[in-house]
DSSP file (Angstrom, degrees, kcal/mol; ACC not computed):
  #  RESIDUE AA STRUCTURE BP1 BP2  ACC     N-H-->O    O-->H-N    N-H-->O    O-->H-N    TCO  KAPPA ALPHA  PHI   PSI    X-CA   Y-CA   Z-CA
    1    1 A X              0   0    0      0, 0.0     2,-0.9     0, 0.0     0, 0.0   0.000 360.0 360.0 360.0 122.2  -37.1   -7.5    5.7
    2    2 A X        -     0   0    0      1,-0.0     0, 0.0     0, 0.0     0, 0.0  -0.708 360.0-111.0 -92.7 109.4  -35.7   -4.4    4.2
    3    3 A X        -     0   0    0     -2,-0.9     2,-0.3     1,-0.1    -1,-0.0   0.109  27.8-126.0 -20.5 124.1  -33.5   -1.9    6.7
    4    4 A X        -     0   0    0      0, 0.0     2,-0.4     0, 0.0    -1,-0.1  -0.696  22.1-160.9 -85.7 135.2  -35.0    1.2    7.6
    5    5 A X        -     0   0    0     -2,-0.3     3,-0.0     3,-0.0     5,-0.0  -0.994  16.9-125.0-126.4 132.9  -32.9    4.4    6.9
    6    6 A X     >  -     0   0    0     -2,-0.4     4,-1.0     1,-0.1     5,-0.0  -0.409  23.4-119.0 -60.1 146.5  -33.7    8.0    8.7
    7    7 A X  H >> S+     0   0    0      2,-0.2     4,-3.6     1,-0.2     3,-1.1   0.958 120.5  52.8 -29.2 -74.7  -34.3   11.2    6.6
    8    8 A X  H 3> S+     0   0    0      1,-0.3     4,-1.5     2,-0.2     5,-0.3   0.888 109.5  45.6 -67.9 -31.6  -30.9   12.4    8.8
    9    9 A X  H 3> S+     0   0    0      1,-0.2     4,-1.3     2,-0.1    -1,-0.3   0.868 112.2  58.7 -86.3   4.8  -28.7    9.2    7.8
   10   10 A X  H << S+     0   0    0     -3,-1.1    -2,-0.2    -4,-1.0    -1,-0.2   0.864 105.1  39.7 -26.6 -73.3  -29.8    9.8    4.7
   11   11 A X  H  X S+     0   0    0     -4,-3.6     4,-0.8     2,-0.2     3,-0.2   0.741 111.0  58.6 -65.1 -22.8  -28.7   13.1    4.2
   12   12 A X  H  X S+     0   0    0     -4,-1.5     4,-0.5    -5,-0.3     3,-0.2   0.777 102.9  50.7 -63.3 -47.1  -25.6   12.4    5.8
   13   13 A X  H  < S+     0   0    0     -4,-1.3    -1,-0.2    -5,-0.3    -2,-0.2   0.464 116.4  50.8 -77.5   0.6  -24.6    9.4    3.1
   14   14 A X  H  4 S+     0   0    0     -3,-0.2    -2,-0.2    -4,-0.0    -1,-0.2   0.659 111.3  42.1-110.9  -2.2  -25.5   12.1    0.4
   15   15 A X  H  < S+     0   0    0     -4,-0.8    -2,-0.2    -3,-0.2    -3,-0.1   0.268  88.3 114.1  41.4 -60.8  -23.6   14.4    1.7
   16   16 A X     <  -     0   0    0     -4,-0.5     2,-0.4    -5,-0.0    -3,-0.1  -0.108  52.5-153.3 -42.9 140.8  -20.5   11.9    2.5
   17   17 A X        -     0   0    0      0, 0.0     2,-0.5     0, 0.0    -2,-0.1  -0.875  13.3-134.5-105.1 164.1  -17.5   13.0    0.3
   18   18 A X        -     0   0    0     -2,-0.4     5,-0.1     3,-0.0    -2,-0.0  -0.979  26.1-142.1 -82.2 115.8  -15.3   10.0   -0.3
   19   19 A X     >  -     0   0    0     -2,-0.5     4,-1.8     1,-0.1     0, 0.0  -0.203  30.6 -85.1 -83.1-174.7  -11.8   11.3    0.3
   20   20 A X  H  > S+     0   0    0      2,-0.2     4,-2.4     1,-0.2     3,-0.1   0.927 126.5  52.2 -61.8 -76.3   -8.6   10.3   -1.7
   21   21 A X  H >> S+     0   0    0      2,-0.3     4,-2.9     1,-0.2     3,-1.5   0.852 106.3  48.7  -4.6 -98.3   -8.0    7.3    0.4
   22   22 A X  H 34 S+     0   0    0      1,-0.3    -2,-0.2     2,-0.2    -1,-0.2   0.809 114.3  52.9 -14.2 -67.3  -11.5    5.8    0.1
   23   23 A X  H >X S+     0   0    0     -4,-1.8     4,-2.4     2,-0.2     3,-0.6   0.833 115.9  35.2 -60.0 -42.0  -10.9    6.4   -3.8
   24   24 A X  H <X S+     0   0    0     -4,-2.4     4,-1.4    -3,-1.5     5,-0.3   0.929 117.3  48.4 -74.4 -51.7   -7.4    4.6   -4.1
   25   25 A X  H 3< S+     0   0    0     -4,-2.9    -1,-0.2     2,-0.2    -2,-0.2   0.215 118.2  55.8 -83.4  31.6   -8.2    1.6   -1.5
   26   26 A X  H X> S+     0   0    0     -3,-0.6     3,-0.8    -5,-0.3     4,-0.6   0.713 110.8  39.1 -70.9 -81.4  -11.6    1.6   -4.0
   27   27 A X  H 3< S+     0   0    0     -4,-2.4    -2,-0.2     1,-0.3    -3,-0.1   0.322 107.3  58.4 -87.8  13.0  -10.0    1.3   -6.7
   28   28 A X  T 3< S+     0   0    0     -4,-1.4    -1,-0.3     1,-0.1    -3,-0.1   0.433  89.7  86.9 -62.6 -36.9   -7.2   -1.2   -5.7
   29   29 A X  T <4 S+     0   0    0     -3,-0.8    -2,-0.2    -5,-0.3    -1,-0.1   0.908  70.3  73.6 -40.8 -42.5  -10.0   -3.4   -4.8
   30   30 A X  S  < S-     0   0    0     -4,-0.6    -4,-0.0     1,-0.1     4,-0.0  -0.284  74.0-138.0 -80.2 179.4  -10.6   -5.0   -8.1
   31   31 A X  S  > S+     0   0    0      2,-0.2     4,-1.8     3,-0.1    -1,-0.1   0.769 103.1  61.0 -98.5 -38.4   -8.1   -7.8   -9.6
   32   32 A X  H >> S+     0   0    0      1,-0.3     3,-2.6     2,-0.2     4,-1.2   0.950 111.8  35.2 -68.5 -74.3   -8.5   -6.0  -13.1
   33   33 A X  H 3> S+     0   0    0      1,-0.3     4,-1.2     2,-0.2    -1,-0.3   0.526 112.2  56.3 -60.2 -22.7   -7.2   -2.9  -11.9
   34   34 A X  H 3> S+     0   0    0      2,-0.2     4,-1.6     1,-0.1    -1,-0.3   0.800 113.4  43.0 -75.7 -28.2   -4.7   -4.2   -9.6
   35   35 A X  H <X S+     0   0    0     -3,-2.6     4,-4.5    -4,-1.8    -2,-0.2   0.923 109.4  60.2 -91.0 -19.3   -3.1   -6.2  -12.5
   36   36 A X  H  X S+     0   0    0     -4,-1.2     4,-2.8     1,-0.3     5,-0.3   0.908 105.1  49.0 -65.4 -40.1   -3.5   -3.1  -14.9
   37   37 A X  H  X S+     0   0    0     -4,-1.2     4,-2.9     2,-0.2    -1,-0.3   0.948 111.1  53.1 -62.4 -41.1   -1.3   -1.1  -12.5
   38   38 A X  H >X S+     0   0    0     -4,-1.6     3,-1.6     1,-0.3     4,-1.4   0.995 103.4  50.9 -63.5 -53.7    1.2   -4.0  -12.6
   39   39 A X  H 3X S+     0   0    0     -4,-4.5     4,-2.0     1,-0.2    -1,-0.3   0.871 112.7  49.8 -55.2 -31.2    1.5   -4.2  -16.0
   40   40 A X  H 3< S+     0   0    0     -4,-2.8    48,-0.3     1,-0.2    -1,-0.2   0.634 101.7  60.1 -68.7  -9.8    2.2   -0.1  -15.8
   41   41 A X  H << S+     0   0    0     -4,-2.9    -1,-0.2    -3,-1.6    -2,-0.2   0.884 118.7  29.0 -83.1 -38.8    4.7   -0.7  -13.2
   42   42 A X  H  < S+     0   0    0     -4,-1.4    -2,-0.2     1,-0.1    -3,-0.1   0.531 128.4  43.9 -66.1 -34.3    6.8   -3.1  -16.2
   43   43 A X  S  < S-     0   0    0     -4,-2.0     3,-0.3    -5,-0.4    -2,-0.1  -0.185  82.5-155.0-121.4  54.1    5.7   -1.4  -18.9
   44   44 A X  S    S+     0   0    0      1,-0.2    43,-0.2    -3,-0.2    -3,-0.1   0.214  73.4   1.3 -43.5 147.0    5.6    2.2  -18.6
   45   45 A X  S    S+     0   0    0     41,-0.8    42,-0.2     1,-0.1    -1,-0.2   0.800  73.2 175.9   3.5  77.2    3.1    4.1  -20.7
   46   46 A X        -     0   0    0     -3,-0.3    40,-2.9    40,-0.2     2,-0.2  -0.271  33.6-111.1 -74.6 158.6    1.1    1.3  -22.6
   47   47 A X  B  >> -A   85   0A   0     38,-0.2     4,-2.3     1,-0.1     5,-0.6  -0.445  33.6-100.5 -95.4 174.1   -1.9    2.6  -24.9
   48   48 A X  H  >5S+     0   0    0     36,-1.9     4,-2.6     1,-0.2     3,-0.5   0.976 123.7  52.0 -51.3 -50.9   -5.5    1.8  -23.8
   49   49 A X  H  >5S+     0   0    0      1,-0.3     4,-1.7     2,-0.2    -1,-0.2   0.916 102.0  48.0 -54.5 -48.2   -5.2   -1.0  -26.5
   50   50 A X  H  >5S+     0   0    0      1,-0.2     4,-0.6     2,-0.2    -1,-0.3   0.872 117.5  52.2 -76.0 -12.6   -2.1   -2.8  -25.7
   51   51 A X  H  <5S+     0   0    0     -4,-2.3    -2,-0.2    -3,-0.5    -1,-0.2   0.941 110.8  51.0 -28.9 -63.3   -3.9   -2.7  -21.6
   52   52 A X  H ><<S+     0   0    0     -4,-2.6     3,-3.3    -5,-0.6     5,-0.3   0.792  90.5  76.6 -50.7 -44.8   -6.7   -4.0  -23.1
   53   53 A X  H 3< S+     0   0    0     -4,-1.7     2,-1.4     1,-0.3    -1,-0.1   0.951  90.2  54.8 -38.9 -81.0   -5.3   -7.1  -25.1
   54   54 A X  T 3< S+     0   0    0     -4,-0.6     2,-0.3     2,-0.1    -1,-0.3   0.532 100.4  85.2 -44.2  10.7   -4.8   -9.5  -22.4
   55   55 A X  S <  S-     0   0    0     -3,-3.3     7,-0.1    -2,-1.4    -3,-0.0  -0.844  78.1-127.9-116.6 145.4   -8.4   -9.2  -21.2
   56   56 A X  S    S+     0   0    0     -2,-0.3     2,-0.1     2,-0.0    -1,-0.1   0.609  77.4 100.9 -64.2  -0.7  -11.6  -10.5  -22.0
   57   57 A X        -     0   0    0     -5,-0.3    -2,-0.2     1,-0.1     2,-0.1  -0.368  61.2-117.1 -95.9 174.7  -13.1   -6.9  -22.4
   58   58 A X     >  -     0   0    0     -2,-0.1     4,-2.8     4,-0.0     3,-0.5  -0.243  35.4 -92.7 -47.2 142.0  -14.1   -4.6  -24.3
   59   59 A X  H >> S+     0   0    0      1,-0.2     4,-1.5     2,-0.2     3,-1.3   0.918 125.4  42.5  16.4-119.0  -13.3   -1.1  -25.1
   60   60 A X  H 34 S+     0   0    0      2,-0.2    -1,-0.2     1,-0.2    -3,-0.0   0.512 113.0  56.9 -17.0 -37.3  -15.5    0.5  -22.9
   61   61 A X  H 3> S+     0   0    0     -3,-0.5     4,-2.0     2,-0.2    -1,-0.2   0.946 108.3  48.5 -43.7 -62.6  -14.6   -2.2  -20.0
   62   62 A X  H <X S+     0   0    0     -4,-2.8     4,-3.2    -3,-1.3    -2,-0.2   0.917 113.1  42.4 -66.4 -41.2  -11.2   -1.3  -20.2
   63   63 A X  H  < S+     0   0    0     -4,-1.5    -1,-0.2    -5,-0.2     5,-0.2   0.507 111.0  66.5 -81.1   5.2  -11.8    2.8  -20.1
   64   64 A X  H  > S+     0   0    0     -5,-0.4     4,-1.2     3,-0.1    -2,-0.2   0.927 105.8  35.1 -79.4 -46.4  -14.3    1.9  -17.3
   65   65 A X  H  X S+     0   0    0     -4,-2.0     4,-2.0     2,-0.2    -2,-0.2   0.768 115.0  58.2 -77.5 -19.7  -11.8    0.8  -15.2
   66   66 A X  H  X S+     0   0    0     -4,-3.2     4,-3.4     2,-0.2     5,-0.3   0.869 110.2  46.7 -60.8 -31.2   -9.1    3.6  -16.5
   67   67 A X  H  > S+     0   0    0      1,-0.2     4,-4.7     2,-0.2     5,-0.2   0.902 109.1  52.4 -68.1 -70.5  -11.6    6.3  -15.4
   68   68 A X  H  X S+     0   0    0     -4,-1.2     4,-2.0     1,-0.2   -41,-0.2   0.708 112.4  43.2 -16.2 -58.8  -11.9    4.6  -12.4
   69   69 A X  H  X>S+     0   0    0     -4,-2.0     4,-2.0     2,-0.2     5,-1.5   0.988 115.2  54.2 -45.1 -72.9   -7.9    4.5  -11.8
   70   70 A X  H  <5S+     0   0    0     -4,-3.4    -2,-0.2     2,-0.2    -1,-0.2   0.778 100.8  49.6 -43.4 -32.8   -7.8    8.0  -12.9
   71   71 A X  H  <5S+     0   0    0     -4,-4.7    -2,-0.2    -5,-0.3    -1,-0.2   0.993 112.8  57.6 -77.7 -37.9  -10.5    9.6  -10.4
   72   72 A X  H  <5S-     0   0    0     -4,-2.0    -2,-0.2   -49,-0.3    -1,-0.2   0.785 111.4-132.9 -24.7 -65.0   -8.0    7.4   -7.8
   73   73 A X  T  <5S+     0   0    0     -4,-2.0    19,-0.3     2,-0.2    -3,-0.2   0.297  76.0 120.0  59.0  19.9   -5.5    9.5   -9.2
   74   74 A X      < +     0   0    0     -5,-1.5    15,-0.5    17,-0.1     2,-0.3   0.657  70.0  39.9 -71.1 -27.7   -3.3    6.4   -9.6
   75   75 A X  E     -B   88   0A   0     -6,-0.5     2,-0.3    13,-0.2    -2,-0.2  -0.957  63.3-161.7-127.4 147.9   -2.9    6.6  -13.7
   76   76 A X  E     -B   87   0A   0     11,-1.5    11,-1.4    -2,-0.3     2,-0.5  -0.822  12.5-156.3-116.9 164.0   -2.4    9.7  -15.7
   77   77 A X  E     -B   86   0A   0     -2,-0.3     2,-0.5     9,-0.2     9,-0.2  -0.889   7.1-167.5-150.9 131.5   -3.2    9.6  -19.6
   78   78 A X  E     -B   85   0A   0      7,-3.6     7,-2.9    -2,-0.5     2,-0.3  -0.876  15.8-135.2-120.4 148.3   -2.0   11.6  -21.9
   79   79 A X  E     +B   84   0A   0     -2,-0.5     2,-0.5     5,-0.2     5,-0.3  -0.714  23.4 171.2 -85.1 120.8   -3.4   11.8  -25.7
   80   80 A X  E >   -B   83   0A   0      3,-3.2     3,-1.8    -2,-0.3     2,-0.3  -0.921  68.0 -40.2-134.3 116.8   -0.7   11.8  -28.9
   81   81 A X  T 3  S-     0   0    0     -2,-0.5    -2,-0.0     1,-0.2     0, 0.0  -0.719 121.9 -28.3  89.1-139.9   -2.8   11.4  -32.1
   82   82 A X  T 3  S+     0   0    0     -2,-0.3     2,-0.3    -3,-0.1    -1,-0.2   0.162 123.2  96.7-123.3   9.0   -5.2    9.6  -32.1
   83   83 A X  E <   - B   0  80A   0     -3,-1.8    -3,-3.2   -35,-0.0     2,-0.6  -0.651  51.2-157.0 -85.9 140.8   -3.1    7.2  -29.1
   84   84 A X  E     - B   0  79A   0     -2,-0.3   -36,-1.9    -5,-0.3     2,-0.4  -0.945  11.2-157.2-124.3 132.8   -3.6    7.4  -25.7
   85   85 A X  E     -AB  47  78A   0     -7,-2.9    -7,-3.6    -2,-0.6   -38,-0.2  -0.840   5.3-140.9-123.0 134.6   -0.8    6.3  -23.6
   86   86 A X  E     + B   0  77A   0    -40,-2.9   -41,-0.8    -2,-0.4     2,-0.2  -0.588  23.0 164.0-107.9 160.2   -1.1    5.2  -20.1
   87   87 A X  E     - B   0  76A   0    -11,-1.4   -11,-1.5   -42,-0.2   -46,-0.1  -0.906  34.1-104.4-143.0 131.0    1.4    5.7  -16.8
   88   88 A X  E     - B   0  75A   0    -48,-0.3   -13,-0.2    -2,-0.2   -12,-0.2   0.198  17.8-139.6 -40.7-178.4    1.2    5.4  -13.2
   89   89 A X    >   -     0   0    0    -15,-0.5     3,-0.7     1,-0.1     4,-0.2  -0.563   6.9-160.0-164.0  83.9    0.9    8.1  -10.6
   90   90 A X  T 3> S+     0   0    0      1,-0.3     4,-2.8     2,-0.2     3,-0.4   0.538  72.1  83.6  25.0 -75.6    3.1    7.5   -7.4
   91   91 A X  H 3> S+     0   0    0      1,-0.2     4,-0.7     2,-0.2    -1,-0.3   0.500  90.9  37.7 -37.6 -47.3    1.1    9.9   -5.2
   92   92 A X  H X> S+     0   0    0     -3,-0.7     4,-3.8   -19,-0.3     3,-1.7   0.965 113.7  60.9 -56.4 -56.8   -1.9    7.9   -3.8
   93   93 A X  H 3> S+     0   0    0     -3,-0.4     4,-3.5     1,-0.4     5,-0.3   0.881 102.3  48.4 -29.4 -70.1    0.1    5.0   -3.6
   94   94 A X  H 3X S+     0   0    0     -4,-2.8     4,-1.5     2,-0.3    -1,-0.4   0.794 108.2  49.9 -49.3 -41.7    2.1    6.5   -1.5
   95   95 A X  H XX S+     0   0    0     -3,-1.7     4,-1.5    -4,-0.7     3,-0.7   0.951 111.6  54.7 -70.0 -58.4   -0.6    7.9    1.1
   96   96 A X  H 3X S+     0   0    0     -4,-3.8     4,-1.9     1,-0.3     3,-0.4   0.919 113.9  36.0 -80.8 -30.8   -2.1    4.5    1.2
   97   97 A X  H 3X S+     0   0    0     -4,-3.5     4,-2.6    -5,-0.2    -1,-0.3   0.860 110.1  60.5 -70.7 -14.2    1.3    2.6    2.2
   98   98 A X  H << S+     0   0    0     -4,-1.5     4,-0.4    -3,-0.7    -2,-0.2   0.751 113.8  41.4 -74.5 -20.7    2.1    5.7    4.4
   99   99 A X  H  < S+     0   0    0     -4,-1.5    -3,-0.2    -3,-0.4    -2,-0.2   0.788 113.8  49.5 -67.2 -54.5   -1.8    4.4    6.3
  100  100 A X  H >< S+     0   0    0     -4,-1.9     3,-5.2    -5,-0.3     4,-0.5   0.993 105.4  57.0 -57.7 -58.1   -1.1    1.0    6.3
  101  101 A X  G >X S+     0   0    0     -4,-2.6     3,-0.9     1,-0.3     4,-0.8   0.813 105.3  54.3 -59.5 -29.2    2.5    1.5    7.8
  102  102 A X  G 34 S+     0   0    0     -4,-0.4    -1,-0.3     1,-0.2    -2,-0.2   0.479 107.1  48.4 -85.0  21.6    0.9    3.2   10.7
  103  103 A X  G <4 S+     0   0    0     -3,-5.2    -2,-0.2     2,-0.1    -1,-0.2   0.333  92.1  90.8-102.5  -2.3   -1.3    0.4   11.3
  104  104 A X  T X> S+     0   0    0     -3,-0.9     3,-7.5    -4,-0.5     4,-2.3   0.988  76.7  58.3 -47.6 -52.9    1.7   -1.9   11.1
  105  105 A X  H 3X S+     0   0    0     -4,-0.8     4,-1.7     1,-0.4     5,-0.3   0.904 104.1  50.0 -56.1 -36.4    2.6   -2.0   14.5
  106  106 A X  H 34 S+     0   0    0      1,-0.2    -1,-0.4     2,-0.2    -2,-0.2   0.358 108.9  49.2 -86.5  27.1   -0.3   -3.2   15.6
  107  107 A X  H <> S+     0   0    0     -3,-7.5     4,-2.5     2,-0.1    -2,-0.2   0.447 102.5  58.7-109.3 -29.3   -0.5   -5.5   13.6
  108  108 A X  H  X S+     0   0    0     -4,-2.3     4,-1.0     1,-0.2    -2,-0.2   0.657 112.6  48.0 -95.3 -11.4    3.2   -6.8   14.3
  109  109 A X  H  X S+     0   0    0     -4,-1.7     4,-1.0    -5,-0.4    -1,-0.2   0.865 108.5  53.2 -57.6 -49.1    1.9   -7.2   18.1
  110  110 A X  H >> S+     0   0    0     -5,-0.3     3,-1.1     2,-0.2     4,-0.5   0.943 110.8  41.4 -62.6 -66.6   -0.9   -8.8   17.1
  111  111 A X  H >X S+     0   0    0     -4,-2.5     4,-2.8     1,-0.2     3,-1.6   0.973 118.2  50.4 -67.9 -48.0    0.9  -11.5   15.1
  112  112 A X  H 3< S+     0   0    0     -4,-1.0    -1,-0.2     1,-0.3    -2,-0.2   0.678 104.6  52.9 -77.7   6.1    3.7  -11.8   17.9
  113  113 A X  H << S+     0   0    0     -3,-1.1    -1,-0.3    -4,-1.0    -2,-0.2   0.375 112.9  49.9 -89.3 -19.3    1.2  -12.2   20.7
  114  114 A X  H << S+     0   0    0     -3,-1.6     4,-0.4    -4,-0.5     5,-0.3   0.775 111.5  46.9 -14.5 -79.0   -0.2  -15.2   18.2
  115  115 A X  S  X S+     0   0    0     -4,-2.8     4,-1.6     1,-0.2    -2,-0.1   0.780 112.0  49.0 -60.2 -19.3    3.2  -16.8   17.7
  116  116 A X  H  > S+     0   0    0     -5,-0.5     4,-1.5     1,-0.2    -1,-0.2   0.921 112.9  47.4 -89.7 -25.4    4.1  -16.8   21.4
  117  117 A X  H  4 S+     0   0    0     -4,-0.2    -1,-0.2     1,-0.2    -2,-0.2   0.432 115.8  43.7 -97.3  24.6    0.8  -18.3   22.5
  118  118 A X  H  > S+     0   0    0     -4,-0.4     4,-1.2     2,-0.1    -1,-0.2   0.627 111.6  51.0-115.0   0.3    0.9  -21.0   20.0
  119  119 A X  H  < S+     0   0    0     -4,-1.6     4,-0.2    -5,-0.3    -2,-0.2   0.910 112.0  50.3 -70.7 -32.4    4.7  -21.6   20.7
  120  120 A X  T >< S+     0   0    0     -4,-1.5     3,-2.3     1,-0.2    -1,-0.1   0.912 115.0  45.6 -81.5 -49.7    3.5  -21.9   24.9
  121  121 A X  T 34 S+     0   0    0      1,-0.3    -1,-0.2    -5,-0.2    -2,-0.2   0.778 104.6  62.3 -91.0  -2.9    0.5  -24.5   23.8
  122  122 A X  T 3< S+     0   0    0     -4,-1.2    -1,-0.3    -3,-0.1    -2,-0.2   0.440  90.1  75.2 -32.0 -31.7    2.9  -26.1   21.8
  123  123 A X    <         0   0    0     -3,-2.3    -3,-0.0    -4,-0.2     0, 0.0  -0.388 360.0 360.0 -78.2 169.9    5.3  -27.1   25.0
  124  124 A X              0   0    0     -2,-0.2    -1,-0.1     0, 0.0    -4,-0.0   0.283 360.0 360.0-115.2 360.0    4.0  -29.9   26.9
């Protein structure tokens, strides 16, 4: 059975902007992109090629996921030649642990409301 959508949420999901956020914990989703940032985090401004090596892709793969990075605003690239050389970019990063950490605390209830009732069914 295929889900009916209204004319008005309709326009409303075309409409949607995705904010900054959205874009960063986006593009942190994939594994490929998560590990490309690590390697920029050890290796500061690597070119699209040396990125690329350790992967099974392509060209095109690899600048799929850079754009991808880039609209995030997590990587900058800058062109010398005919090299393009890659770096992180601090600033999302930051927003999205500065979100998580005000969810901590409820999180660190959560977990210690967990450890005390399995320490309690734990007595005899």
């Amino acid at each position: 059975m295929t889900p009916v959508v209204s004319r008005t949420t309709l326009r409303y999901m075309v409409k949607f902007q995705v904010s900054a956020i959205d874009r960063t914990f986006a593009a942190l989703a994939d594994p490929t992109r998560r590990y490309i940032l690590l390697r920029l985090n050890d290796e500061p401004g690597l070119s699209v090629s040396e990125l690329a090596r350790p992967f099974s892709l392509k060209l095109p793969g690899m600048m799929k996921h850079l754009d991808v990075l880039s609209d995030a605003g997590l990587i900058t690239r800058t062109k010398t030649g005919r090299t393009v050389s890659v770096n992180l970019s601090p600033g999302p990063m930051q927003e999205a642990m500065a979100w998580l950490q005000r969810y901590e605390r409820f999180w660190t209830v959560s977990l210690d409301r967990l450890v005390a009732l399995v320490e309690q069914d734990g007595e005899p």
